[in-house]
C-alpha positions as CSV (number, residue, x, y, z in Angstrom):
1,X,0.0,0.0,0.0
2,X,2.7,2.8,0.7
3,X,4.2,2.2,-3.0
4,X,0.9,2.8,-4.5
5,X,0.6,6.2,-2.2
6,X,4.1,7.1,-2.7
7,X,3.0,6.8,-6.9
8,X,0.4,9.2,-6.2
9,X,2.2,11.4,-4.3
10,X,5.7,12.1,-6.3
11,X,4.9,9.5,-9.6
12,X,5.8,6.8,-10.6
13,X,9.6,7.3,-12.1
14,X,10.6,9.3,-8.6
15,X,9.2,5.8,-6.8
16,X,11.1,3.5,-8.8
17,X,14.4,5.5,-8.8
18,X,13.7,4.5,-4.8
19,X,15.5,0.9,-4.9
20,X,14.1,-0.5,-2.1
21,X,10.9,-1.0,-0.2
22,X,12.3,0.2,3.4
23,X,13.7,3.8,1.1
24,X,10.1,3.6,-0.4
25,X,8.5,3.6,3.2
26,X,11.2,6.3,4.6
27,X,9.7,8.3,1.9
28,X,6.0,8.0,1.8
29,X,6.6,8.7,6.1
30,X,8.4,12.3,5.5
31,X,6.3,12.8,2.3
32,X,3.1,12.4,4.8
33,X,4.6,14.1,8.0
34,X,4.9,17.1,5.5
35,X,1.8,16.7,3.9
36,X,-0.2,16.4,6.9
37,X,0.4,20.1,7.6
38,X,1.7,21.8,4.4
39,X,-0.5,19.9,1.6
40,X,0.5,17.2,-0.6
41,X,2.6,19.3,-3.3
42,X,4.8,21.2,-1.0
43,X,5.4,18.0,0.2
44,X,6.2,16.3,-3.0
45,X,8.7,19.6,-4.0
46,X,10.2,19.3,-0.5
47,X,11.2,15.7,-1.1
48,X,12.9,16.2,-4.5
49,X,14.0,20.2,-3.8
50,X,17.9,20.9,-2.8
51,X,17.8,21.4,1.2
52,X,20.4,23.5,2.9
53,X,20.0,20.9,5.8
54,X,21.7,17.8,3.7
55,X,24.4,19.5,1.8
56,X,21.7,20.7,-0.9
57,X,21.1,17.1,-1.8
58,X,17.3,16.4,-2.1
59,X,16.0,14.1,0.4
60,X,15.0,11.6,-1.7
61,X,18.8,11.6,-2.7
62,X,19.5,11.3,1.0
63,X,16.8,8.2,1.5
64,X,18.6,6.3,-1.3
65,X,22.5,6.8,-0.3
66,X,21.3,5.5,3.3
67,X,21.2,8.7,5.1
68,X,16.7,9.1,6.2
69,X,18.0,10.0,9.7
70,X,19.7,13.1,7.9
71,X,16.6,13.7,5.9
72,X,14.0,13.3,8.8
73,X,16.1,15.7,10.3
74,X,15.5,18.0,8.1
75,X,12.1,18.0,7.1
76,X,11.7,18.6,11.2
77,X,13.4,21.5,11.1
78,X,11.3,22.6,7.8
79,X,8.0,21.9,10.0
80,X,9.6,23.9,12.8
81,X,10.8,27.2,11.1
């Protein structure tokens, strides 16, 4: 069920570029803990957008190289500025 919310969320070719299921479910998490209070699109942009907070990597970038600590991190501190 998350891959098929994670398609509707960021599409198809952004969830298969994500090569597992765990980097799947890392994403669908932060994509909803952003969602939940900024809407489904900022969320989307936040998760492919350069972030100051990971070296300007994109957090999806960050989910696949095996650093979601880094990018829950981050979208905390987006929720709290």
């Amino acid at each position: 069920m998350t891959t098929h919310a994670l398609v509707a969320a960021i599409g198809p070719t952004l969830t298969g570029w994500l090569d597992t299921d765990e980097h799947r479910d890392q994403a669908h998490a932060l994509h909803q803990l952003i969602a939940d209070r900024e809407g489904s699109y900022v969320a989307a942009a936040w998760l492919i957008g350069m972030n100051p907070h990971l070296n300007d990597d994109a957090p999806l970038q960050a989910i696949r190289n095996g650093h979601s600590a880094d990018a829950r991190a981050a979208a905390h501190a987006y929720l709290n500025s």
